[in-house]
N, C-alpha and C positions, 0 to 999 in steps of 0.2 A: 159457319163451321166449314172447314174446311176437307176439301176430299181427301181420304187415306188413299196412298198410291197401292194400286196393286201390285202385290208381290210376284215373281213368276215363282212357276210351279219348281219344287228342288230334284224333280227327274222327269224326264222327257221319255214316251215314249216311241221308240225305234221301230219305221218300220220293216216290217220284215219280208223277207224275199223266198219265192215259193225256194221248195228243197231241191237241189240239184239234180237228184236221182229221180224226182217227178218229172225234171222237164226232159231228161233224157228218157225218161219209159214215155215223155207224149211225142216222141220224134217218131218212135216206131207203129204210132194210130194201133193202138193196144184193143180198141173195140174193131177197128175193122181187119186186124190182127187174128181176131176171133173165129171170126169168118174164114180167115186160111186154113186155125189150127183145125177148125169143124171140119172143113173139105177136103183138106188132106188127108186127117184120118178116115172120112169117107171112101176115100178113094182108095185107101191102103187095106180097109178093113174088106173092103170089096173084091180088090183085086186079089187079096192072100189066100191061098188055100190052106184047109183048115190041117191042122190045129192052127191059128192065129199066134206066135209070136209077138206079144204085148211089147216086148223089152226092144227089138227092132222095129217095132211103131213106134215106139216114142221118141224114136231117135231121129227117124225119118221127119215126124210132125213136128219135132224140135228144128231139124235143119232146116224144113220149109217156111217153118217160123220164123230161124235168122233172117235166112234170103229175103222174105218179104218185111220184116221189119228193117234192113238194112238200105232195100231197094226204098222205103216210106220217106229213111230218114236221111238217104242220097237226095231225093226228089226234094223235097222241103226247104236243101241247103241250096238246090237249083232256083227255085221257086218263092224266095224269102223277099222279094224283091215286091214279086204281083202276092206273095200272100198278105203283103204289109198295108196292101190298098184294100183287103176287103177286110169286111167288118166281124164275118165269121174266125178270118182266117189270123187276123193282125195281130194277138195275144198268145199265138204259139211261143215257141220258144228261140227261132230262131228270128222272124220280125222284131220279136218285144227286146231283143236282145241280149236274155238271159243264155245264150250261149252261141259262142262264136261261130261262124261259119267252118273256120280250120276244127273245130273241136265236132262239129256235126259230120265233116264230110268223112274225118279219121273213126267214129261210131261208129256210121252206117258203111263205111268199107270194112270195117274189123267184123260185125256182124253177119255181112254178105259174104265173105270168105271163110266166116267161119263155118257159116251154114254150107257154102257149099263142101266144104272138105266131109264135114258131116256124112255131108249124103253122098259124097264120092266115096269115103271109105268104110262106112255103116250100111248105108244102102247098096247101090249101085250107078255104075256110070249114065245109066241112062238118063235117074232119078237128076242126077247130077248138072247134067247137061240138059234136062230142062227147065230146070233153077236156074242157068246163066243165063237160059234165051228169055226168063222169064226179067231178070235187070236187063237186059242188051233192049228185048221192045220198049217197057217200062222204060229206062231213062234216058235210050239217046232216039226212040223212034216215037214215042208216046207223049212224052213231057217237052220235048220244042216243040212237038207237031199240034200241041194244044193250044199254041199261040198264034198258030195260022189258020188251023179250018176246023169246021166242026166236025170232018172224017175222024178225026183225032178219040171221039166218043168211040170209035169200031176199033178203032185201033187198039185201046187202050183195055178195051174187054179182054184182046188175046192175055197179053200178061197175068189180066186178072180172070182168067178160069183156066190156068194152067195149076195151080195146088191140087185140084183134084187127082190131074193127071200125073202128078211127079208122085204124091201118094199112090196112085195104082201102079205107074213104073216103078218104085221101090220095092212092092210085094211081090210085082206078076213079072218081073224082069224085064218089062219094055213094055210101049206102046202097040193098047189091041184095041178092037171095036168097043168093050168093055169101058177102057177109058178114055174114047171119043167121046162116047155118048156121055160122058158123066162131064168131060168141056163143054161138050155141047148144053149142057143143062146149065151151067153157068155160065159161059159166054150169053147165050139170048138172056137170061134173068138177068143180068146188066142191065141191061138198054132200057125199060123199064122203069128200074133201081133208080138210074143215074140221071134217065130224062125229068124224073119226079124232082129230084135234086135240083138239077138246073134248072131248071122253073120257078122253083121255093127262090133260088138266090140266082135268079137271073142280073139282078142290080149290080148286086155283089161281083159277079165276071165281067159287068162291062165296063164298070170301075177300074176292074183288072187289064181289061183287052182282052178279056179271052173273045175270041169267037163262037162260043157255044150256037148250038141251034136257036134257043130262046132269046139269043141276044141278035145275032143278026137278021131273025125273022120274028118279031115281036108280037106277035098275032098269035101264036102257039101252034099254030096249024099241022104242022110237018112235025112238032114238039110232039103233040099227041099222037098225029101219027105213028112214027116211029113207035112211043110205047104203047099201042095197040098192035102196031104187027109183030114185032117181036114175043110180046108176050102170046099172042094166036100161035106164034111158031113154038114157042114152049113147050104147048102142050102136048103135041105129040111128038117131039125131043124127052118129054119126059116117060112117055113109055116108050120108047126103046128098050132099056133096061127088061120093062116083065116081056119083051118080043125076044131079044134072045139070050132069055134066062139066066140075068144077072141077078135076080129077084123077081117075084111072083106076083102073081094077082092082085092080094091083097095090098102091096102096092102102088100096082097098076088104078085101085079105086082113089086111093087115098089120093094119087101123085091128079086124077082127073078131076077129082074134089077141089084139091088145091090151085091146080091150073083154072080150072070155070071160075072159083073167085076172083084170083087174081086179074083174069082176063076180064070180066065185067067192072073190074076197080080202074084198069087200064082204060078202057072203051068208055067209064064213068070222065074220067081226069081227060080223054082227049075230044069229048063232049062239053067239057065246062071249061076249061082249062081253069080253074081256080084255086087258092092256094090250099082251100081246106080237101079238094079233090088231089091235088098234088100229094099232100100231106101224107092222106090216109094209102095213097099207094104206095109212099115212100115205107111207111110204118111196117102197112101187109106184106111188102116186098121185104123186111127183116126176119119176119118172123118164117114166111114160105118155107126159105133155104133151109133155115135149121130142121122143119116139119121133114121133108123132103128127104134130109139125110137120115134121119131117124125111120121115117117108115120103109124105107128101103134095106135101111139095115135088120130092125125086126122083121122083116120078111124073109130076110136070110140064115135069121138062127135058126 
């Protein structure tokens, strides 16, 4: 008996390609995006005197939001190159090739300009101008300086604990102690954050070239260091604020609660240096920030 030939099938299915509007909302890191619009309103609701103006906060934490998703998705079309060698990074959008470089870099300037007009003519110039220093460290002092030395980690903090302060310069008309100190609380909770990271995917940067800490000192030693002392320096950066009377006691326990965790997760991970000790700091270190700006703020209604 002979075989019947197999038929082919009479439709084929097509596959299909993510939607264009997702890979342009992953240019701007929409979760670490979160993190700004949190801290900026932090910083605006902090620095305002009351009555609070809702409608000129949103405007401000809108603008800060361009600026930093534009500065994401300038960096990304910089960086499409080492993001395609690692294994986390190679399925973004601009690696996998679902959207051009020219079409990335025209995004993230149309976003960054428009954030900043935002907040030059909603907010203020202050807010404004430190939106621009926040792209100027960010993409021409932070993102080459990440392919030569692991300073580039210090570096790259300032950019990223400047939303707080461009929110408090928006409300309070400029830079005061008020919105040091709330830099200061996000600059050190970096170093921490990001050392937990680079550890998790230390493989992943040498792939790249990056220089991280973890990669050129393989041992973790100076790894864990670093997020041990920074997070020690945390915690009293974090009362500042109940010292002079941005917020109260009551924050002052919760911010010393959170800081002693932290600080024992940090001193756990530069004791083991291991990935399930990286991990869980990496995780507690998400959740801190968001605690942080909430009990500070109910302490001030």
């Amino acid at each position: 008996m002979k075989d019947t030939p197999v038929q082919a099938a009479p439709f084929s299915v097509a596959v299909r390609r993510p939607v264009r509007g997702a890979d342009f909302l992953a240019l701007v890191k929409p979760r670490l995006n979160g993190l700004v619009v949190a801290s900026s309103a932090a910083g605006y609701y902090l620095g305002a005197p009351a009555p609070i103006d809702f409608g000129a906060m949103a405007l401000a934490v809108a603008g800060t939001a361009l600026v930093a998703g534009g500065a994401a998705a300038l960096n990304q079309v910089y960086e499409r190159d080492t993001d395609a060698l690692m294994r986390r990074t190679r399925l973004r959008p601009l690696p996998d090739g679902r959207i051009a470089p020219r079409e990335g870099a025209a995004f993230g300037a149309t976003l960054s300009i428009a954030g900043l007009l935002l907040l030059a003519t909603r907010a203020n110039l202050a807010a404004a101008l430190l939106a621009c220093a926040t792209i100027v460290v960010y993409l021409s002092v932070y993102t080459p300086m990440k392919r030569r030395s692991p300073a580039a980690t210090l570096v790259g903090a300032v950019p990223g604990a400047l939303p707080p302060l461009i929110g408090w310069a928006a409300s309070h008309g400029g830079v005061s102690i008020g919105g040091l100190s709330l830099f200061a609380i996000v600059f050190l909770w970096q170093i921490p954050h990001f050392m937990a990271i680079a550890w998790l995917y230390r493989d992943d940067y040498a792939k790249a070239g990056f220089p991280l800490l973890p990669v050129v000192e393989p041992d973790g030693r100076r790894t864990g260091l670093q997020a041990a002392l920074f997070a020690t320096m945390l915690v009293p950066a974090t009362l500042v604020p109940t010292v002079i009377g941005l917020s109260g006691r009551v924050y002052g326990g919760v911010a010393l609660a959170l800081g002693a965790a932290l600080l024992w997760l940090a001193f756990r991970f530069a004791a083991a240096r291991t990935a399930a000790s990286a991990r869980t700091l990496f995780f507690a270190s998400i959740v801190y920030l968001p605690l942080i700006w909430i009990a500070m703020i109910l302490d001030k209604l």
